[in-house]
C-alpha positions as CSV (number, residue, x, y, z in Angstrom):
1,X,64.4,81.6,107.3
2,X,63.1,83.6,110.4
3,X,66.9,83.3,112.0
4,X,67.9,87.3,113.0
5,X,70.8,88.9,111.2
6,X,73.0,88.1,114.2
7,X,72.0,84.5,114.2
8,X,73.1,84.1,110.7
9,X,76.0,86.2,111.1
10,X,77.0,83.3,114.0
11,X,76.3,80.7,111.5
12,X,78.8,78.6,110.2
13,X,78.1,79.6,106.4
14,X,78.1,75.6,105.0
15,X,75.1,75.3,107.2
16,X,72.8,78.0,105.9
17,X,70.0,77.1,103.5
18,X,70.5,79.1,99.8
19,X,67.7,80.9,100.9
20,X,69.5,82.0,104.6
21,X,72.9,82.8,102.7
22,X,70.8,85.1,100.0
23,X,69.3,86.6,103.2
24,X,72.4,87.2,104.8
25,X,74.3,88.6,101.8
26,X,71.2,91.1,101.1
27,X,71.5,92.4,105.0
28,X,75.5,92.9,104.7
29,X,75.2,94.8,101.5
30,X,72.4,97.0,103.4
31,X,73.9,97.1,106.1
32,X,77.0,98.6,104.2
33,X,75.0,101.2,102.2
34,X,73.2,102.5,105.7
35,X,77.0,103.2,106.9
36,X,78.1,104.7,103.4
37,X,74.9,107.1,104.3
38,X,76.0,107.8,107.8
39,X,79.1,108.5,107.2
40,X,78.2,110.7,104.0
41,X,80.4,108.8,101.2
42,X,76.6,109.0,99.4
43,X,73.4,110.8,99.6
44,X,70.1,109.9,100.6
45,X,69.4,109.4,96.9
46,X,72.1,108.0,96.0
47,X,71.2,105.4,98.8
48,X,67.5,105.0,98.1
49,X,68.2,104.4,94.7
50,X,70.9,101.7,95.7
51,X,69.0,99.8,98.1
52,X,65.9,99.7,95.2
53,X,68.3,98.1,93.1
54,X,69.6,95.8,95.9
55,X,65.9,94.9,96.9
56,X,64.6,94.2,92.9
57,X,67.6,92.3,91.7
58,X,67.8,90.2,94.7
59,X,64.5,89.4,95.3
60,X,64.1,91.0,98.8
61,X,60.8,92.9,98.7
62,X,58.9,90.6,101.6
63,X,62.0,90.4,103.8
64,X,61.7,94.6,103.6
65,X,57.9,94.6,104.2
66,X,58.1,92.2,107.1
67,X,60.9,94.0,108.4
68,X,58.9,97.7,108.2
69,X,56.3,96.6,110.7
C-alpha cells in the first residue's frame, strides 16, 4: 500500500487491493475538499472539520501521520 496517489490514479481500478482503492478514494475526496478551500466554496473550518470527518470515518489517521513528515 506504499503506491503514490499518481500510481494509483494510473492503476487499472480491478487491480487495486481494498486497502489501495480505500486509499485512493480517501486522497480524491481530499484532494477535492483542498480545491473547494482554494477556490473559497468553504472555509478553513468548514474544511478542517470535513477532512476530520473524512479521516475518522474512513479510517485514515496513519496514512495522514505518515504523510505529515
Amino acid at each position: 500500500m506504499n503506491q503514490s496517489f499518481a500510481e494509483l490514479e494510473k492503476a487499472d481500478w480491478v487491480s487495486l487491493t481494498h486497502e489501495e482503492k480505500n486509499r485512493l478514494l480517501f486522497l480524491r475526496q481530499k484532494k477535492t475538499l483542498d480545491m473547494f478551500l482554494e477556490r473559497g466554496a468553504i472555509s478553513q473550518a468548514q474544511h478542517d472539520k470535513s477532512l476530520h470527518d473524512l479521516i475518522e470515518k474512513m479510517g485514515m489517521k496513519a496514512e495522514v501521520e505518515s504523510n505529515d513528515d
